[in-house]
C-alpha positions as CSV (number, residue, x, y, z in Angstrom):
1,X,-7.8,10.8,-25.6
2,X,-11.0,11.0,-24.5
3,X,-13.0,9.9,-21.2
4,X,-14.8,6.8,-22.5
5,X,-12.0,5.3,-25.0
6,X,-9.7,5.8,-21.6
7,X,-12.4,4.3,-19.9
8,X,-12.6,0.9,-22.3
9,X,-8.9,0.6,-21.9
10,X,-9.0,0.6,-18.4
11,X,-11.7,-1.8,-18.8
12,X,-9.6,-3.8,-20.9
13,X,-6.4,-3.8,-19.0
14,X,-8.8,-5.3,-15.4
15,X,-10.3,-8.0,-17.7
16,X,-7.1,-9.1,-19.2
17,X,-5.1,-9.3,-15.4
18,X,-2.5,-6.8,-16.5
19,X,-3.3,-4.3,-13.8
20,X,-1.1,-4.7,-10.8
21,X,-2.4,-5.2,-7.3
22,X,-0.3,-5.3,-4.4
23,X,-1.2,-5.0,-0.3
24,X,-1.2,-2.6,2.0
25,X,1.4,-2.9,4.3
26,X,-0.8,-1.5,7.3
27,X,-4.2,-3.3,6.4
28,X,-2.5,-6.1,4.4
29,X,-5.8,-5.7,1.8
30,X,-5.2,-6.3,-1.3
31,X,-5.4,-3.4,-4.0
32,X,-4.7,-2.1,-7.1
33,X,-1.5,-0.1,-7.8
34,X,-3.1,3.2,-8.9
35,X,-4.9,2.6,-4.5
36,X,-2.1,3.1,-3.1
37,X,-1.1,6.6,-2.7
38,X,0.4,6.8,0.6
39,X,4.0,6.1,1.4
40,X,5.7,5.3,4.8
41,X,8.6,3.7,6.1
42,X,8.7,0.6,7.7
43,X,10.1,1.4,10.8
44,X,7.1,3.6,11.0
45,X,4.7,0.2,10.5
46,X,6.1,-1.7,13.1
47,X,6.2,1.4,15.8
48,X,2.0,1.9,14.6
49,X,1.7,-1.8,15.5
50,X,3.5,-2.4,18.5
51,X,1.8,1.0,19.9
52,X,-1.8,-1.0,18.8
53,X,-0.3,-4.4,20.8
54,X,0.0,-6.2,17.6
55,X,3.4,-8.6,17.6
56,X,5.8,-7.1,14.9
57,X,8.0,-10.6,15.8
58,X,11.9,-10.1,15.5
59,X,13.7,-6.7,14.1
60,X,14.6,-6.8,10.6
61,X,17.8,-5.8,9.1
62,X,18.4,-1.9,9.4
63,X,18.0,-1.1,5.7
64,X,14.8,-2.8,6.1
65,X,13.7,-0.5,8.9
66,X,14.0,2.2,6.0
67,X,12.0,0.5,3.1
68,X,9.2,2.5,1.7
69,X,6.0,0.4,2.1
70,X,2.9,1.6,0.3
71,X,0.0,2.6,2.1
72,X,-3.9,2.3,1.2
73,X,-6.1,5.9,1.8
74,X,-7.8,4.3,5.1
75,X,-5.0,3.8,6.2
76,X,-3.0,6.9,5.5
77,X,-5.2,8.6,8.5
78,X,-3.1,7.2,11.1
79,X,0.1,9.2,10.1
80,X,1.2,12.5,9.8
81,X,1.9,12.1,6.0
Protein backbone atom coordinates (compact mmCIF):
# COMPACT_ATOMS: atom_id res chain seq x y z
CA UNK A 1 0.00 0.00 0.00
CA UNK A 2 1.29 3.12 -0.63
CA UNK A 3 1.96 6.45 1.57
CA UNK A 4 -0.89 8.64 0.24
CA UNK A 5 -3.72 5.84 -0.27
CA UNK A 6 -2.59 5.01 3.58
CA UNK A 7 -2.73 8.46 4.08
CA UNK A 8 -6.62 8.97 2.63
CA UNK A 9 -7.68 6.08 4.86
CA UNK A 10 -6.40 7.53 7.78
CA UNK A 11 -8.08 10.49 6.65
CA UNK A 12 -11.14 8.71 6.24
CA UNK A 13 -11.21 6.72 9.44
CA UNK A 14 -10.77 10.60 11.70
CA UNK A 15 -13.58 12.00 9.64
CA UNK A 16 -15.88 9.08 10.04
CA UNK A 17 -15.19 8.97 14.28
CA UNK A 18 -13.94 5.41 14.03
CA UNK A 19 -10.57 6.13 15.41
CA UNK A 20 -10.32 5.56 19.14
CA UNK A 21 -9.33 8.13 21.63
CA UNK A 22 -8.81 7.43 25.11
CA UNK A 23 -6.85 9.67 28.11
CA UNK A 24 -3.87 9.64 29.57
CA UNK A 25 -3.92 8.40 32.88
CA UNK A 26 -1.15 10.92 34.06
CA UNK A 27 -2.26 14.13 32.09
CA UNK A 28 -5.94 12.95 31.77
CA UNK A 29 -5.66 14.60 27.95
CA UNK A 30 -7.47 13.18 25.65
CA UNK A 31 -5.74 11.30 22.67
CA UNK A 32 -5.88 9.05 20.02
CA UNK A 33 -5.04 5.27 20.50
CA UNK A 34 -2.04 5.08 18.07
CA UNK A 35 -0.61 8.43 21.13
CA UNK A 36 -0.35 6.44 23.60
CA UNK A 37 2.74 4.45 23.65
CA UNK A 38 3.79 4.30 27.18
CA UNK A 39 2.53 1.80 29.70
CA UNK A 40 2.59 1.96 33.55
CA UNK A 41 0.91 0.52 36.42
CA UNK A 42 -1.31 2.15 38.44
CA UNK A 43 0.15 1.85 41.61
CA UNK A 44 2.88 3.64 39.87
CA UNK A 45 0.23 6.79 39.11
CA UNK A 46 -0.88 7.26 42.37
CA UNK A 47 2.81 7.03 44.04
CA UNK A 48 3.86 9.93 40.93
CA UNK A 49 0.89 11.92 42.41
CA UNK A 50 1.02 11.69 45.87
CA UNK A 51 4.95 12.48 45.56
CA UNK A 52 3.65 15.82 43.41
CA UNK A 53 0.88 16.57 46.59
CA UNK A 54 -1.93 15.75 44.30
CA UNK A 55 -4.91 13.72 46.40
CA UNK A 56 -5.06 10.19 44.93
CA UNK A 57 -8.45 9.95 47.44
CA UNK A 58 -8.96 6.34 48.92
CA UNK A 59 -6.81 2.97 47.77
CA UNK A 60 -8.36 0.94 45.32
CA UNK A 61 -8.75 -2.74 45.25
CA UNK A 62 -5.29 -4.54 45.03
CA UNK A 63 -5.73 -5.89 41.40
CA UNK A 64 -6.37 -2.37 40.58
CA UNK A 65 -3.04 -1.27 42.04
CA UNK A 66 -1.73 -3.51 39.15
CA UNK A 67 -3.83 -2.33 36.04
CA UNK A 68 -1.86 -1.20 33.17
CA UNK A 69 -2.86 2.46 32.44
CA UNK A 70 -1.69 4.01 29.14
CA UNK A 71 0.56 6.79 29.12
CA UNK A 72 0.84 9.85 26.59
CA UNK A 73 4.83 10.65 25.29
CA UNK A 74 5.00 13.85 27.65
CA UNK A 75 4.22 12.09 30.07
CA UNK A 76 6.36 8.97 29.73
CA UNK A 77 9.48 11.33 30.89
CA UNK A 78 8.62 11.12 34.40
CA UNK A 79 9.29 7.21 34.66
CA UNK A 80 11.93 5.01 34.16
CA UNK A 81 10.10 3.12 31.37
Amino acid sequence: MDASKKRDIEKDTVFLGLQQRKKCALCLQTFDVEELPGAISHNSIRELRRKWGVGVGKKPSPSKLYQREELCVFCMQFFDV
